[in-house]
C-alpha positions in Angstrom: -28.7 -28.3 -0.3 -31.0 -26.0 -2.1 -29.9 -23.5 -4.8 -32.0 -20.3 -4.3 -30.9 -18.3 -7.4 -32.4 -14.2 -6.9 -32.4 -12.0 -10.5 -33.0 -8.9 -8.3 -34.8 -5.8 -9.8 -36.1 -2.7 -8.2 -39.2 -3.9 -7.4 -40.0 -7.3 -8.3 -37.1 -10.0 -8.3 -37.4 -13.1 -9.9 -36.9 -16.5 -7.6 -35.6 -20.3 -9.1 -34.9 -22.8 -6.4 -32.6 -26.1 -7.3 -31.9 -29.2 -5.4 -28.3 -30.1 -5.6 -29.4 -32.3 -8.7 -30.6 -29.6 -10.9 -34.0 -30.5 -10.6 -36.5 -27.0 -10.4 -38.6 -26.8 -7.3 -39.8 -23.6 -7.2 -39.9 -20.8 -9.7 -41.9 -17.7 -8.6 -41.9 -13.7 -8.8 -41.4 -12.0 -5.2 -41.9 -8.3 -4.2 -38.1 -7.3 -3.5 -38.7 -5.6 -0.3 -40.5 -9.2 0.9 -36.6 -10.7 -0.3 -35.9 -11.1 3.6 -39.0 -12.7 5.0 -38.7 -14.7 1.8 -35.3 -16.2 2.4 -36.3 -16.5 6.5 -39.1 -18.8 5.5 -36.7 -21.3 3.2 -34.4 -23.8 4.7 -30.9 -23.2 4.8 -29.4 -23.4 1.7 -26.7 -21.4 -1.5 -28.1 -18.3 -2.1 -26.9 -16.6 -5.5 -27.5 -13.1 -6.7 -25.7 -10.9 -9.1 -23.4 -7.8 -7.9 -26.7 -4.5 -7.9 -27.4 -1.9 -5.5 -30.0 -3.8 -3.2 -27.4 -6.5 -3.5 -25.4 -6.8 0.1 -28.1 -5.8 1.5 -30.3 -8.5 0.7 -27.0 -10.8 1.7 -26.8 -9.8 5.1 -30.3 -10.9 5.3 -29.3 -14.6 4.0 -26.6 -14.6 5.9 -28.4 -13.6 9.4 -30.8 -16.7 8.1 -28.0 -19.3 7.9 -27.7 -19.2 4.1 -24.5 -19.4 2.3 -24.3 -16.2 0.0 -22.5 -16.3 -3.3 -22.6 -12.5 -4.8 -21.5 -12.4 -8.5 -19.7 -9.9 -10.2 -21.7 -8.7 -13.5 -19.0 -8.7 -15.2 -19.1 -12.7 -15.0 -22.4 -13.2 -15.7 -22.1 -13.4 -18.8 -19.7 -16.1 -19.8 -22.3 -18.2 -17.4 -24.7 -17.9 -19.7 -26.3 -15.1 -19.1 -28.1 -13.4 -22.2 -27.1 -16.4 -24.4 -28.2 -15.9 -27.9 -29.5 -12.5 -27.2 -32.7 -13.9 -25.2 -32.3 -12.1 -21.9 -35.4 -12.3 -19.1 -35.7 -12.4 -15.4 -36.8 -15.9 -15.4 -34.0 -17.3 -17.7 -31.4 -15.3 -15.5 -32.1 -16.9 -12.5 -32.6 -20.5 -13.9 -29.0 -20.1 -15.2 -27.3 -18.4 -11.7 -29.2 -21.6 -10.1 -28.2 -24.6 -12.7 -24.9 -22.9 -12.4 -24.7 -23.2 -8.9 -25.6 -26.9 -9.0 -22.5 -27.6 -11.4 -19.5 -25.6 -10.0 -18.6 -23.4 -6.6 -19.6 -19.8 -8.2 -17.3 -17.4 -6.9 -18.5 -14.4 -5.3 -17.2 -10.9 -4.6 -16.4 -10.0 -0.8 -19.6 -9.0 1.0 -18.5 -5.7 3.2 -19.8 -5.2 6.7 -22.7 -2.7 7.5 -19.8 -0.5 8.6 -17.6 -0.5 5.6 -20.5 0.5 3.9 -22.0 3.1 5.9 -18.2 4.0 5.5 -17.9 4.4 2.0 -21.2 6.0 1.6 -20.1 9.0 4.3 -16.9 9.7 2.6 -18.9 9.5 -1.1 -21.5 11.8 0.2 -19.2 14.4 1.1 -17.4 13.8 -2.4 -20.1 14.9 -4.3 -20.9 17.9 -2.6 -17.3 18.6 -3.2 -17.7 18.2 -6.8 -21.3 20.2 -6.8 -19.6 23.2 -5.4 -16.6 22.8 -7.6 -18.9 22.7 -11.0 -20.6 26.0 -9.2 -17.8 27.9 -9.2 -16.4 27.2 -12.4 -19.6 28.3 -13.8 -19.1 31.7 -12.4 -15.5 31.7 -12.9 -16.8 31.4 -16.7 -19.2 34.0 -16.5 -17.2 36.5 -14.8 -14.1 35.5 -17.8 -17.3 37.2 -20.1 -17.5 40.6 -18.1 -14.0 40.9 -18.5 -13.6 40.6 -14.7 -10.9 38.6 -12.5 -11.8 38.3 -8.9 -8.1 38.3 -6.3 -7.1 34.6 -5.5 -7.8 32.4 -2.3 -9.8 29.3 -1.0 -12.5 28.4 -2.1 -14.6 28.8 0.7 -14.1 32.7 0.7 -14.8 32.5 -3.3 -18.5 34.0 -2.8 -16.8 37.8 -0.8 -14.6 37.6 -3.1 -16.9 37.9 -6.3 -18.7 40.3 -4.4 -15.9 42.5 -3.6 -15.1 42.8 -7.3 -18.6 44.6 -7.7 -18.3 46.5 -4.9 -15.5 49.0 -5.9 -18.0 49.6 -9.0 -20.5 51.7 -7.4 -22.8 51.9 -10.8 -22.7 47.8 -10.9 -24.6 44.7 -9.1 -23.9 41.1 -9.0 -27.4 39.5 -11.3 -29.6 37.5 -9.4 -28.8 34.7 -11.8 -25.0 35.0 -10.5 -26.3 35.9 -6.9 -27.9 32.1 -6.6 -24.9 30.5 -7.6 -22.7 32.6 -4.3 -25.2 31.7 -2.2 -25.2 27.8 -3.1 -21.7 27.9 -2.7 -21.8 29.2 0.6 -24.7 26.8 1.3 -22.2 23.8 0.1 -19.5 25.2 2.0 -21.2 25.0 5.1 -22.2 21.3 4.4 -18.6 20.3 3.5 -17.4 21.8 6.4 -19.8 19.3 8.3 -19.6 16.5 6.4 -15.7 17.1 7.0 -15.7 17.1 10.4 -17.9 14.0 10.9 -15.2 11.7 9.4 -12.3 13.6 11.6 -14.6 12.8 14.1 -14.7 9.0 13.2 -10.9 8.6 12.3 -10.1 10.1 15.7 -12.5 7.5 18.0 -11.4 4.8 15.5 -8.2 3.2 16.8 -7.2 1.6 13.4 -7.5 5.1 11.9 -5.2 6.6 14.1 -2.4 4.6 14.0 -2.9 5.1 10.1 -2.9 8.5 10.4 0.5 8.5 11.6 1.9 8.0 8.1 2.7 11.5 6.3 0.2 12.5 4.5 -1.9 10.3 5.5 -5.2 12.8 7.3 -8.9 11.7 8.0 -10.2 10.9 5.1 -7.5 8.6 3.6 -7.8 6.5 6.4 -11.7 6.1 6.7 -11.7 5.1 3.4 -8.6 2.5 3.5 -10.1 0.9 6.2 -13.5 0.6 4.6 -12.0 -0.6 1.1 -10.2 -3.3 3.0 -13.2 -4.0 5.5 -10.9 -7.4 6.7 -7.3 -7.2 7.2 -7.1 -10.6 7.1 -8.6 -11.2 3.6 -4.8 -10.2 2.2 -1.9 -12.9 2.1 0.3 -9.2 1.9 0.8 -6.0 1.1 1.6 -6.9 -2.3 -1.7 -8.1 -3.0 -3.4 -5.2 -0.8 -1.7 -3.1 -3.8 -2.8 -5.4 -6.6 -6.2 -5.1 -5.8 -6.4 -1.2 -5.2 -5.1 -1.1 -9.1 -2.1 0.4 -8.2 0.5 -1.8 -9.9 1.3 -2.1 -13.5 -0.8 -4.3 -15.7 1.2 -6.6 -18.7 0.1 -7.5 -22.1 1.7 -10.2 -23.6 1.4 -13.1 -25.8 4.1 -15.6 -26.9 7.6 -14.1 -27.3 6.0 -10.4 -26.8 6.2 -8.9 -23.6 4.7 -5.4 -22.9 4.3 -3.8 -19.3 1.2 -1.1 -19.6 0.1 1.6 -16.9 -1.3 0.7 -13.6 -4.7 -1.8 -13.7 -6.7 1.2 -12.6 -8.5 -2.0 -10.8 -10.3 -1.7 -7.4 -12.6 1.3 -6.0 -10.9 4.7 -8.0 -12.0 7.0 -5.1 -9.2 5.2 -2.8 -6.8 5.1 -4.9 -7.4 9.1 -5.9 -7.2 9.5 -2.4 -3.8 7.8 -2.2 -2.4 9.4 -4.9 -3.1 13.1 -2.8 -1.7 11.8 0.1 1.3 11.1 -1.5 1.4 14.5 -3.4 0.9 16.0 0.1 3.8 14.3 1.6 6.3 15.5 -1.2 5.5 18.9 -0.7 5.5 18.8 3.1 7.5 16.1 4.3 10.9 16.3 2.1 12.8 14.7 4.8 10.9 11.5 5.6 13.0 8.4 4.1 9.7 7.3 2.5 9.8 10.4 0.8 13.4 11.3 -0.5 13.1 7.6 -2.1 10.3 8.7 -4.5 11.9 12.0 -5.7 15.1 9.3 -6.2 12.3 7.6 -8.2 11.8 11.0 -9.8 15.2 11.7 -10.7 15.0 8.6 -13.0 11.3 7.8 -13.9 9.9 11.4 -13.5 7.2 13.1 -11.6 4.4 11.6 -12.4 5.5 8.2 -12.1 7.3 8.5 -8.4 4.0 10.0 -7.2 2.1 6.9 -8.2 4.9 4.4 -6.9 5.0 6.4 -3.4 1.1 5.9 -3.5 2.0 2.3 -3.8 3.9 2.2 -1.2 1.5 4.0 1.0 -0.9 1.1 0.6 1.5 -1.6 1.6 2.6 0.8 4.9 -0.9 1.0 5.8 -1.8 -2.6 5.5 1.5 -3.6 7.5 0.6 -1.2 10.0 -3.3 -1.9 10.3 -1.9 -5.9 9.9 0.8 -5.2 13.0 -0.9 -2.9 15.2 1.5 -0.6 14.9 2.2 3.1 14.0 4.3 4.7 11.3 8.2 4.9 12.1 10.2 6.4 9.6 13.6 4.6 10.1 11.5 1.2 9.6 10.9 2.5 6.4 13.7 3.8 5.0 
């Protein structure tokens, strides 16, 4: 079997081809957009490429040509050799990801489906025009902090009339143009959140999966949508222990001989989801006091504090909405008590 080791760049990719006993048969630079014809001429063989954005894409295309795929993290690269002695090129990249290959079973992050990804991109999307308009309107709240001037409270969406409003019970004043941009970008954000927002209410609701997830309190549209494109397989978890694990939300340990120290949560995992878990288990304190699920954190709380029972209840989110997207079923409260 053939190694085809691929140091992927942004327009030219560098190519080193192995037979399974090391020796080189083909070393050559190819335009990276010309990656899939590439690897639909070659016979079927291991091909290797390091975790980058043109990365799964450039697997699928392997993989719809027969090739096994090994995608490595970055983060391993570079106890494989990679950069060794501070001499770091395209060509020497790939001859080490190929001799590699030849030696040991590389191991190779989970490739998500065109879905999960055209998932996780919709949900990120609407993220950061979330977090444009949010820097928008802290500008102005700045500015406006300046003039001495404190518009009434409300959402966010009405935050533009508002800021008018406060201008127009001063007869002799204007809003600036400079200031006038800003309310009208928000507006123009607003409108495109508003969007974005409903096409992934729209998805959760004609996505079975997604449904029965949204079942759980707290648990709306968005939380769900992005679960299920974290995960991608159900199947690739042994249990909801290790669907936890791997969304960082369990407590990391440092130790070494007789010392034994428990540290924070591993963070580990995609930090959008597990942002998203933590509101969805803030929501269901304050609205769903009564659930079982519930009353057990704030009997966390009573012990461990606030902070703490939020993140544990997040945790136990995960592992209700792997059992449930694992079972087929939908949330039941006295299950879960």
């Amino acid at each position: 079997m053939e190694h085809i080791a691929i140091d992927v760049g942004g327009r030219e990719s560098q190519i080193c081809v192995r037979r399974g006993d090391g020796t080189i048969v083909e070393e050559r630079r190819c335009a990276t957009g010309a990656l899939k014809s590439y690897l639909g001429r070659r016979a079927k063989g291991r091909v290797i490429l390091e975790t980058c954005a043109e990365g799964f894409a450039i697997a699928d295309a392997a993989l719809g040509h027969g090739h096994e795929v090994r995608v490595v993290p970055a983060t391993l690269v570079r106890s494989l050799g990679v950069g060794r002695r501070g001499v770091k090129t395209d060509r020497l990249d790939a001859q080490v990801l190929s001799e590699v290959s030849c030696r040991i079973d590389l191991p190779s992050v989970h490739v998500p489906s065109p879905e999960a990804r055209q998932r996780k991109s919709m949900c990120g999307m609407r993220e950061i025009l979330v977090g444009s308009r949010t820097r928008l309107v802290n500008s102005v709240r700045g500015w406006l902090r300046t003039q001495g001037k404190r518009p009434r409270t409300g959402a966010v969406r009405t935050f533009p009339r508002r800021v008018r409003a406060v201008y127009a019970h001063e007869p002799a004043t204007v809003v600036p143009n400079f200031v006038e941009r800003q309310l009208v970008t928000i507006e123009q954000l607003t409108a495109q959140i508003i969007a974005a927002g409903a096409e992934v209410a729209e998805l959760a609701r004609t996505d079975a999966t997604c449904r029965r997830l949204m079942s759980v309190p707290g648990v709306g549209p968005v939380t769900a949508v992005r679960f299920v494109a974290a995960l991608d397989q159900v199947d690739r978890f042994p249990n909801a222990h290790a669907v936890e694990s791997y969304l960082g939300l369990v407590p990391g340990e440092h130790s070494s001989s007789d010392h034994r120290r428990r540290t924070t949560i591993t963070k580990a995992g995609s930090p959008q989801l597990r942002w998203t878990l933590v509101q969805a288990a803030l929501c269901a304190r304050r609205r769903r006091k009564d659930d079982p699920m519930v009353a057990w954190s704030y009997q966390v709380e009573l012990r461990r504090g606030r902070h703490i029972a939020t993140i544990a209840l997040a945790r136990k989110l995960a592992g209700i909405l792997y059992a449930l997207w694992r079972d087929g079923s939908t949330y039941d409260p006295k299950h879960h008590a």
